[in-house]
N, C-alpha and C positions, 0 to 999 in steps of 0.2 A: 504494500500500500504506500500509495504518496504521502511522503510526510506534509507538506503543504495543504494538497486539499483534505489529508486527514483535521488538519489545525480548522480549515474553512467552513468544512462540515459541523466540526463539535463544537466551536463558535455557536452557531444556531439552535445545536442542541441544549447547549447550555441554556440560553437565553428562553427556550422555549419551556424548562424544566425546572427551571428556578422560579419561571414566571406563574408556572401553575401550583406550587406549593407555594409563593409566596417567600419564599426564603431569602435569605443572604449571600454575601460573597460573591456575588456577580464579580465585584473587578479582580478580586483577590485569584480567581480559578482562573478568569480571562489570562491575566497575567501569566499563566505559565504553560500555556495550552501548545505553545509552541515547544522548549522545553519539552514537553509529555511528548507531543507527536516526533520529533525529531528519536527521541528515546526510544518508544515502541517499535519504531518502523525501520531502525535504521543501527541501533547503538545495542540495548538487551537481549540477553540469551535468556528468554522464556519461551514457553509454551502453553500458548491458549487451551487445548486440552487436556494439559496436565499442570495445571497453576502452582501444585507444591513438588514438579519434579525437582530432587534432591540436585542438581548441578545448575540450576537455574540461576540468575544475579537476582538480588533480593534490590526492591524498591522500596525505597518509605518516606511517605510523604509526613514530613513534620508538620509540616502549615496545614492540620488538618480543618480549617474550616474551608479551603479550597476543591476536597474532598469529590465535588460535581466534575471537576476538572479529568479527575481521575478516574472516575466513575465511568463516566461515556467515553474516554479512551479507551478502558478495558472491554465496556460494550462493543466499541467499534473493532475491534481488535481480536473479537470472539471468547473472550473470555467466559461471556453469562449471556444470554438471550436479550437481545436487546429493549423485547417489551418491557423487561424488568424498569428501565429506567425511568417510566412513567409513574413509578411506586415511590421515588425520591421523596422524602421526606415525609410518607403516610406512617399513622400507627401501624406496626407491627413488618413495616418492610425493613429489609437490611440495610437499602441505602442511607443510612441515618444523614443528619449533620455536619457531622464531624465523621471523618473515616473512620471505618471499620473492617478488620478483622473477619468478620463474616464473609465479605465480599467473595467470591472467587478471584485470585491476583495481588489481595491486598494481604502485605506480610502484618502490620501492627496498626490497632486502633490510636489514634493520635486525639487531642483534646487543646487540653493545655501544653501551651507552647516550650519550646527545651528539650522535648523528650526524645523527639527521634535520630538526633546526635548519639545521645550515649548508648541510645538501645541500639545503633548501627554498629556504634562502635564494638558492643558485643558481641555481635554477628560477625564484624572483621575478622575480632580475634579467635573466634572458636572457629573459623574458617584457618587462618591460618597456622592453629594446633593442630586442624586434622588433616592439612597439607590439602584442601580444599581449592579450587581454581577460582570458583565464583567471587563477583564484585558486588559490593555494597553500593548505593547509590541511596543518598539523602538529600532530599528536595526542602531548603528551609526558605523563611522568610527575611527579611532583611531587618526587620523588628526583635524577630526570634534572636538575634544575634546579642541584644539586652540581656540574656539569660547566661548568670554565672554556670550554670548546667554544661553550657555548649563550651564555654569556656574550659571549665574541667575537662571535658569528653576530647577538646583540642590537644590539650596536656598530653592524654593518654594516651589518645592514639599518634601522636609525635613518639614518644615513650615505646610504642612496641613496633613502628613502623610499619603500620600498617597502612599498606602501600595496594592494600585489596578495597580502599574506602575513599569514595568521592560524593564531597559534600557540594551541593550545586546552592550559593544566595539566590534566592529571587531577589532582586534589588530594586523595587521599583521605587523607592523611599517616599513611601507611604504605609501608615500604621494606625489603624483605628479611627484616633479622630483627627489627626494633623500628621506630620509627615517624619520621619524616624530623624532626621538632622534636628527637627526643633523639641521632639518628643525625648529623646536619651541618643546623642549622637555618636556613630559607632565609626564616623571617620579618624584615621587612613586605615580603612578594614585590608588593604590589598598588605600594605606594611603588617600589620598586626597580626593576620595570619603568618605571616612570615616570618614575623618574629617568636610566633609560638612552633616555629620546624616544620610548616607545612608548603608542600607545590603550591602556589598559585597561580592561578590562569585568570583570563576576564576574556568576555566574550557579548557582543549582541544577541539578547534574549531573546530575540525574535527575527534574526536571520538564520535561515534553518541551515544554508550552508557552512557557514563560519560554527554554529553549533556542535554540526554533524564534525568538522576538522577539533573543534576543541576537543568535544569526548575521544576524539580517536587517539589525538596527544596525552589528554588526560591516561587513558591505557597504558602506554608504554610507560611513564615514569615509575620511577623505582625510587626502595627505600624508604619514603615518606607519606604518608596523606595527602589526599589532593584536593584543593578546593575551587570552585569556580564559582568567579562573581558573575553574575549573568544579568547585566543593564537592562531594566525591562517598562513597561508601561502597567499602571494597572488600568486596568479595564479594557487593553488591548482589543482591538478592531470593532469597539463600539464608537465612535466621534463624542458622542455626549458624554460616556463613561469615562473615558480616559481622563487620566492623572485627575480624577476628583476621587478627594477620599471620603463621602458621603456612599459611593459603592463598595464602601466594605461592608456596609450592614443595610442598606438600601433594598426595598425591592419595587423592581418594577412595574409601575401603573400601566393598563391598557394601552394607553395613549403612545407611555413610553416602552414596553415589549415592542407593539406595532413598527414603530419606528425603527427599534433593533432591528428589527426581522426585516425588514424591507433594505434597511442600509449593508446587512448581511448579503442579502441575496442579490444584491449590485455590485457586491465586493468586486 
């Protein structure tokens, strides 16, 4: 599958599925849609049929309120039947909220922010005791970077060189209700990782070919952990949504779905 019109496609899905439950994180999921597709279709060694084959690279998305993001990748992707994703956010469907666990594809339920660093990091390392090939990959946000958690988990995994574990920032520098520079500012993150023993890389969040080359550089290095800062927009490929951070907990009116949808399918 095209990474591109994979991105094009679940744009719309999104916007159409968020719209009917009334939910949130429209810009926060938008934000890494490209990310996701570039991943799925081009970068991970998994298997739609078999979501916990033992050799697989393990994904986890930290910024689990992005969740829908991920959700219709894995739909589009074969993971689960796609009518499932019409259940997003009803009582008693698995698509909750926040990722889950339940899903087919999805390795760890995420909530509150911080968590899916260290729990990656433990997946590195129990990979690299049992002489395991598989790669870690952790999807954060650029907010989440506030959390002394990630901080430690940076420590540690410098500590055992695990060099099986790539941490991807969303950086769209926006966070809740204002934007992560004025909220707790986490500049010069590019130095800072650096200075905590880790690769750094930076890449356009949303040019799928310079992505596709990042991850493939990220691969080869040795030795250490990798991390990539990946520049992004939130609310990527809506015009009104973009870089407003009222679409982190916004949901969209009639008036304004319509408008999604239509500026979508002119894309």
């Amino acid at each position: 599958m095209n990474s591109k019109k994979l991105s094009h496609r679940v744009r719309k899905i999104i916007i159409e599925i968020v719209y009917k439950a009334q939910a949130s994180h429209i810009g926060s999921a938008l934000s890494i849609i490209d990310i996701l597709s570039v991943l799925y279709t081009n970068i991970l060694n998994v298997f739609p049929e078999e979501p916990e084959h033992p050799s697989r690279d393990r994904f986890i998305l930290s910024k689990g309120h992005a969740c829908v993001g991920v959700y219709t990748v894995l739909a589009e992707c074969g993971f689960f039947d796609k009518k499932m994703l019409s259940t997003y956010g009803e009582n008693n469907s698995i698509l909750m909220h926040h990722i889950s666990h339940k899903v087919p594809g999805v390795e760890f339920s995420t909530g509150s922010l911080g968590h899916g660093l260290p729990f990656g990091v433990g997946k590195s390392l129990a990979a690299k005791k049992r002489d395991e090939t598989w790669t870690t990959y952790v999807l954060m946000s650029d907010g989440e970077m506030q959390a002394g958690s990630n901080w430690e988990a940076l420590l540690f995994a410098t500590h055992h060189k695990l060099d099986n574990l790539i941490a991807i920032i969303d950086y769209n520098n926006l966070q809740s209700l204002s934007t992560v520079d004025d909220t707790l500012s986490i500049r010069p993150l590019n130095d800072k990782l650096k200075s905590f023993g880790w690769h750094v890389l930076e890449v356009d969040g949303h040019d799928h070919n310079a992505l596709k080359e990042c991850f493939e550089e990220a691969r080869l290095l040795k030795n250490k952990p990798i991390s990539i800062i990946a520049n992004t927009i939130k609310g990527k490929g809506v015009s009104f949504m973009e870089n407003k951070v009222e679409w982190h907990y916004k949901s969209p009116t009639e008036e304004e779905f319509l408008k999604a949808i239509r500026e979508l399918e002119h894309a």
